[in-house]
N, CA, C and O of each residue as an XYZ file, in Angstrom:
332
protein
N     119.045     57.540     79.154
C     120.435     57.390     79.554
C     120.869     55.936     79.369
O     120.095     55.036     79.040
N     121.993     55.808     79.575
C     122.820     54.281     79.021
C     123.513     54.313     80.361
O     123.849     55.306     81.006
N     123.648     53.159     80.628
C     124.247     51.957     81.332
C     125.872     52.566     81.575
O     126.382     52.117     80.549
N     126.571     53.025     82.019
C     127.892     53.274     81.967
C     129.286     52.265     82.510
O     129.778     52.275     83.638
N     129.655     51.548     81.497
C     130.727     50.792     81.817
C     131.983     51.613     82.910
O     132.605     52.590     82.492
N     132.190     51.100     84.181
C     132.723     51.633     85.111
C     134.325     51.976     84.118
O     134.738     53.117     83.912
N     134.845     51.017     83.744
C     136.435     50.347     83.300
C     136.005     51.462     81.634
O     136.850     51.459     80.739
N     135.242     51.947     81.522
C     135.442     52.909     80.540
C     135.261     54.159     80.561
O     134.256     54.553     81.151
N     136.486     55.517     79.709
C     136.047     56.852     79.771
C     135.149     56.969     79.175
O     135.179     56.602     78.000
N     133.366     57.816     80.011
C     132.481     57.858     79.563
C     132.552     58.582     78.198
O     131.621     58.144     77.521
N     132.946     59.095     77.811
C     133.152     60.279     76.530
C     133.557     59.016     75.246
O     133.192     59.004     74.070
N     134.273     58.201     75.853
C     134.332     56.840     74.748
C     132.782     56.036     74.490
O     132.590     55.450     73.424
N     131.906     56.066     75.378
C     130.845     55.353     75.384
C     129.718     56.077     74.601
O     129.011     55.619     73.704
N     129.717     57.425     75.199
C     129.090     58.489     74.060
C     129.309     58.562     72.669
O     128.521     58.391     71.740
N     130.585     58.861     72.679
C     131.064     58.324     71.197
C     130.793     57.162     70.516
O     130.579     57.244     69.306
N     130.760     56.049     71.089
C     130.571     54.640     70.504
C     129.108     54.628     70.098
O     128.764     54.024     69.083
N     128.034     55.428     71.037
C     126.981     55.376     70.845
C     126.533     56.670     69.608
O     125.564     56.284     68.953
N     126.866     57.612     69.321
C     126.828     58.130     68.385
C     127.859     57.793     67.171
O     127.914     58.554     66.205
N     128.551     56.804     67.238
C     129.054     56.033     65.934
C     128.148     54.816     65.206
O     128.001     54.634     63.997
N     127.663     54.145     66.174
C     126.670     53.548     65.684
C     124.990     54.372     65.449
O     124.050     53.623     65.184
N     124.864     55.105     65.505
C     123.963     56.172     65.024
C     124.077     56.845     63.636
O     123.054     57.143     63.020
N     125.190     57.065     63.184
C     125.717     56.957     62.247
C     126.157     55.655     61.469
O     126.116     55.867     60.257
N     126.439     54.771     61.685
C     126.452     53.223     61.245
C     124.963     52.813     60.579
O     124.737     52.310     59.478
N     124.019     53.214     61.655
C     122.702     52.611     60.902
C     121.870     53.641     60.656
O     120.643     53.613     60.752
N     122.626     54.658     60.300
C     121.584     55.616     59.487
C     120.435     56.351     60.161
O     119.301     56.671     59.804
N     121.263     56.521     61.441
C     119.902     57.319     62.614
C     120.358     58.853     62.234
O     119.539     59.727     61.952
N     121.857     59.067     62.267
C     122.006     60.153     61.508
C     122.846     60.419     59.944
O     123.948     60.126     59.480
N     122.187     60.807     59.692
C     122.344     60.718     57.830
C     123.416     61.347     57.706
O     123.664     62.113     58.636
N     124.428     61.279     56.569
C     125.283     62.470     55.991
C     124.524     63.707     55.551
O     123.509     63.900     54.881
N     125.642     64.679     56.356
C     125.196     66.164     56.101
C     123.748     66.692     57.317
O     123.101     67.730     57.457
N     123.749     65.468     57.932
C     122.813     65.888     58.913
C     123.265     66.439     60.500
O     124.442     66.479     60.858
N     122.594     66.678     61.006
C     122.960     67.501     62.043
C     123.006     66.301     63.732
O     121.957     65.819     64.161
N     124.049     66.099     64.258
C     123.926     65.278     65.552
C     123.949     66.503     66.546
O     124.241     67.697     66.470
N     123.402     65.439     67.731
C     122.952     66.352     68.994
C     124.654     67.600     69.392
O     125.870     67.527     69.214
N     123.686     68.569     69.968
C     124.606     69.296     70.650
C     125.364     68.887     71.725
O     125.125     67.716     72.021
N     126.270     69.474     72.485
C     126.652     69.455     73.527
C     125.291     69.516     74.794
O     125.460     69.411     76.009
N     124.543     69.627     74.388
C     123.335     70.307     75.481
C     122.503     69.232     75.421
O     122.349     68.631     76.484
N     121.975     68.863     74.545
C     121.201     67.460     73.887
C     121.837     66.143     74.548
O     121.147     65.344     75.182
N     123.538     65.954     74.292
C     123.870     65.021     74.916
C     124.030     65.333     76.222
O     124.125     64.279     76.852
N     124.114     66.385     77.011
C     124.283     66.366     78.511
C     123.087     66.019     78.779
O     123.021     65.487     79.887
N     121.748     66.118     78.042
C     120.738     65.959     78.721
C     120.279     64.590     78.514
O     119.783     63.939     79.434
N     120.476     63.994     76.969
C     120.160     62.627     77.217
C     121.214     61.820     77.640
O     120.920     60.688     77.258
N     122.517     61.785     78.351
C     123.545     60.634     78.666
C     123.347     61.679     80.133
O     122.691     62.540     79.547
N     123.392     61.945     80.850
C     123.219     62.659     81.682
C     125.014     62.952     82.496
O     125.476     62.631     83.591
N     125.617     63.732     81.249
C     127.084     63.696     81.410
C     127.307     64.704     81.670
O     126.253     65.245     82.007
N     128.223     65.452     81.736
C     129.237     66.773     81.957
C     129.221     67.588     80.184
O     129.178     66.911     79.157
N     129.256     68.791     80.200
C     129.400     69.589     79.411
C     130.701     68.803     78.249
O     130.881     68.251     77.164
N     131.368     69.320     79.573
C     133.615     68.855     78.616
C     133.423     67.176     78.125
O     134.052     66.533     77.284
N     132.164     66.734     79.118
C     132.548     65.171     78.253
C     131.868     64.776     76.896
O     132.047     63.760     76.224
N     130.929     65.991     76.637
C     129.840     65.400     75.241
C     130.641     66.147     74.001
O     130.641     65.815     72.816
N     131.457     67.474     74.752
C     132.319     67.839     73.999
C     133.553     66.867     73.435
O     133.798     66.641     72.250
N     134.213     66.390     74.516
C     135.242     65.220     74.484
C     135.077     64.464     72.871
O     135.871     64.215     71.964
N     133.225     64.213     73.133
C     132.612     62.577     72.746
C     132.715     63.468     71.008
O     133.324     63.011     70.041
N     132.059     64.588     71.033
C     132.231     65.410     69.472
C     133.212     65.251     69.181
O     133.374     64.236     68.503
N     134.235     65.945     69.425
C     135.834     66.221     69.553
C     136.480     64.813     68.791
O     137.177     64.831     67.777
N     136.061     63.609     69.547
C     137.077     62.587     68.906
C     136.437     61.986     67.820
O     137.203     61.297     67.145
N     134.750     62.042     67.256
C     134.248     61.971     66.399
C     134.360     62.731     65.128
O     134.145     62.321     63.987
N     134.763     64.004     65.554
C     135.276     65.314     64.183
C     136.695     64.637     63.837
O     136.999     64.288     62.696
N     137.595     64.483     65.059
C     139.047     63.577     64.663
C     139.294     62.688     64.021
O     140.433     62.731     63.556
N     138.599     61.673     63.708
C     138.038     60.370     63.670
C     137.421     60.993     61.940
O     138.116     60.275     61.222
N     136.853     61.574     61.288
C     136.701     62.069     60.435
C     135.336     61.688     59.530
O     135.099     61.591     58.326
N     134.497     61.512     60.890
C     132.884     61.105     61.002
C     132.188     62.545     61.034
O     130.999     62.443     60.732
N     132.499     63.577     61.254
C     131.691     64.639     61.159
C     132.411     66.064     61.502
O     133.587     66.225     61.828
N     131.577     66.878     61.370
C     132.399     68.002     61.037
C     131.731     69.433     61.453
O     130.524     69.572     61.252
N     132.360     70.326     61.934
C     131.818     71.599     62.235
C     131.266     72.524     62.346
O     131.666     73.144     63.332
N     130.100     73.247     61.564
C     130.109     74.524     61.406
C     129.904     75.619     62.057
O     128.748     75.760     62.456
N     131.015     76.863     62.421
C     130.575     77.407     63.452
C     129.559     77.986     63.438
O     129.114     78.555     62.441
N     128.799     77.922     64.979
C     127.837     78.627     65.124
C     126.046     77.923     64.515
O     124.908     78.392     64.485
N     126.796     76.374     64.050
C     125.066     76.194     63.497
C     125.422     74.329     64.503
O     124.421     73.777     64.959
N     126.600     73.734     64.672
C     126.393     72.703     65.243
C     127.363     71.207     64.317
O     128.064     71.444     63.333
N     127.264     70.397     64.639
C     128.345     69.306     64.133
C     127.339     68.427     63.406
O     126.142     68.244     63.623
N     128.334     67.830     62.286
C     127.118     67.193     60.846
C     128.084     66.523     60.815
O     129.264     66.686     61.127
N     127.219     65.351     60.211
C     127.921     63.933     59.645
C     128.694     64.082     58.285
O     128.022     64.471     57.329
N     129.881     63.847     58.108
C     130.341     63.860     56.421
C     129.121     63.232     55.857
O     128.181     62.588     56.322
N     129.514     63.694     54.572
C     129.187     63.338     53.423
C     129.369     61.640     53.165
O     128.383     60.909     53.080
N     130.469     61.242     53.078
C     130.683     59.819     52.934
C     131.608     59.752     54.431
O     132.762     60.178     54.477
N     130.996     59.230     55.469
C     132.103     59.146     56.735
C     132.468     57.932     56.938
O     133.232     57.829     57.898
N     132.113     56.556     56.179
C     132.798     55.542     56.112
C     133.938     55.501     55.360
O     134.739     54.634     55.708
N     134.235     56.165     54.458
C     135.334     55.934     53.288
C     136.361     56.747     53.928
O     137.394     56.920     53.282
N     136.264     57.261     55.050
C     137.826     57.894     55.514
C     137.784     56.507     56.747
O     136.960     55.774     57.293
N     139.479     56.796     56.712
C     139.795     55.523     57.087
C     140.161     56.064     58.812
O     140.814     57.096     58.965
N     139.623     55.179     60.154
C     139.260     55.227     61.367
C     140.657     54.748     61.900
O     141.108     53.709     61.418
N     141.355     55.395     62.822
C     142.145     55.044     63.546
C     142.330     54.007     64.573
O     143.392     53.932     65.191
C-alpha cells in the first residue's frame, strides 16, 4: 500500500501510480493492468475508487477495455495527447 496524500482524491493517486507504471515500462503496451480486485487489494481502496482510478486512465487515452477479459495499455499511449 502507498502513503495517501490527505489534500488528494485517492483514485487520483492510484491513477498517478499506475501512470507511472506505464511511464517506465512496468506495464507494456497491449498488456494487461491490475483489476479492480488487484487494486483494492494492493492500495487497500474501495471497489468505485480503483474503478474511478481505470475510468480516468481509459479517458486519458492510456488504456483500454475489453469486455470481459480486463483493461490493457494502448499500443502507443504516449502519442495521444493527455489532458
Amino acid at each position: 500500500m502507498i502513503r495517501f496524500a490527505p489534500d488528494i482524491p485517492r483514485w487520483r493517486q492510484v491513477a498517478e501510480v499506475l501512470r507511472g507504471r506505464i511511464a517506465d515500462g512496468t506495464y507494456l503496451p497491449r498488456s494487461r493492468v491490475p483489476s479492480v480486485v488487484q487494486l483494492t487489494e494492493e492500495f487497500g481502496i474501495a471497489a468505485a475508487t480503483a474503478q474511478k482510478a481505470l475510468r480516468a486512465l481509459r479517458e486519458e487515452g492510456l488504456t483500454y477495455t475489453e469486455p470481459g477479459l480486463g483493461s490493457f495499455v494502448e499500443e502507443e499511449p504516449w502519442s495521444i495527447p493527455v489532458n
